[in-house]
N, C-alpha and C positions, 0 to 999 in steps of 0.2 A: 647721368653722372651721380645723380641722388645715389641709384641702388649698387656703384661702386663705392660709394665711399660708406655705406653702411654694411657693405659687404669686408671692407679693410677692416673699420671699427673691429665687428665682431671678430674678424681672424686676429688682430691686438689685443681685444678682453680674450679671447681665448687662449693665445701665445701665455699673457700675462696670470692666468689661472691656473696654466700648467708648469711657470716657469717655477723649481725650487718643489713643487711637490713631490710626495715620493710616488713611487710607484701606480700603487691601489691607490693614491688621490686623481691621476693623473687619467688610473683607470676610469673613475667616476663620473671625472668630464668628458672621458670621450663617450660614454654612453650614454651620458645626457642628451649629447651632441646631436648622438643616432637618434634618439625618443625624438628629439627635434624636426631633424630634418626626414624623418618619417614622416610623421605626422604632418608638417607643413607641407611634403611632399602630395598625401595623400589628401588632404581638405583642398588643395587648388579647384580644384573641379565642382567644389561644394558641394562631396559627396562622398563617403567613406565604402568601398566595397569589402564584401567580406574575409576576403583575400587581406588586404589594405588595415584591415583592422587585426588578423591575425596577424600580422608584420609589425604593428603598434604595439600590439600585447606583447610578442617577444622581447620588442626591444624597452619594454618595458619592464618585464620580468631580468632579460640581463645587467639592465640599471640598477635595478634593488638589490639585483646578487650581489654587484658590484659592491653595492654604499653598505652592503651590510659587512660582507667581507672583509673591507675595510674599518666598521664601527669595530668589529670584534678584533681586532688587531691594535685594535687602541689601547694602550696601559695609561688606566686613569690611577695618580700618583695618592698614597692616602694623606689626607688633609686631618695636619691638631686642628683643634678648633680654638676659634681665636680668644685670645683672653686667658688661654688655659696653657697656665705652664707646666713641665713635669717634675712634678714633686713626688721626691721619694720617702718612703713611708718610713 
C-alpha cells in the first residue's frame, strides 16, 4: 500500500506541475518524466546495459531540447533600474 500511495502522490505533483503551464512548460515535464523513468527503469537490476544507456542519453538529449526551446521563447521584459527615474534632458 506504501508504493500506491507514492505512486498517487507523484501522479498529483505531476497533475499539479502541468496544470496552467503552457505548452513547451508542459513539454519539459513530460520529458523529465521519460529521463525518469528510464533511468529508474534501467538501474533495477543494478546495472546499466549499453543499449539501456543509449535509451538514457536520448532521453536526455530530448529533455534539454525541450528546456532550451522553451528558455528561448521566453521574453525577458526590460527592467529601469531602480532609483532611477526618467528625466528629460
Amino acid at each position: 500500500t506504501g508504493g500506491k500511495m507514492n505512486i498517487i502522490k507523484t501522479v498529483m505533483a505531476l497533475w499539479n506541475l502541468n496544470k496552467g503551464l503552457p505548452i513547451n512548460g508542459r513539454m519539459v515535464i513530460k520529458e523529465g518524466v521519460d529521463v525518469l523513468t528510464v533511468f529508474s527503469k534501467s538501474i533495477k537490476d543494478g546495472e546499466i546495459s549499453a543499449i539501456e544507456k543509449a535509451l538514457i542519453v536520448n532521453e536526455i538529449r530530448q529533455f534539454s531540447n525541450s528546456a532550451i526551446k522553451m528558455l528561448e521563447e521566453i521574453t525577458i521584459p526590460k527592467e529601469t533600474p531602480k532609483g532611477k527615474k526618467n528625466v528629460k534632458p
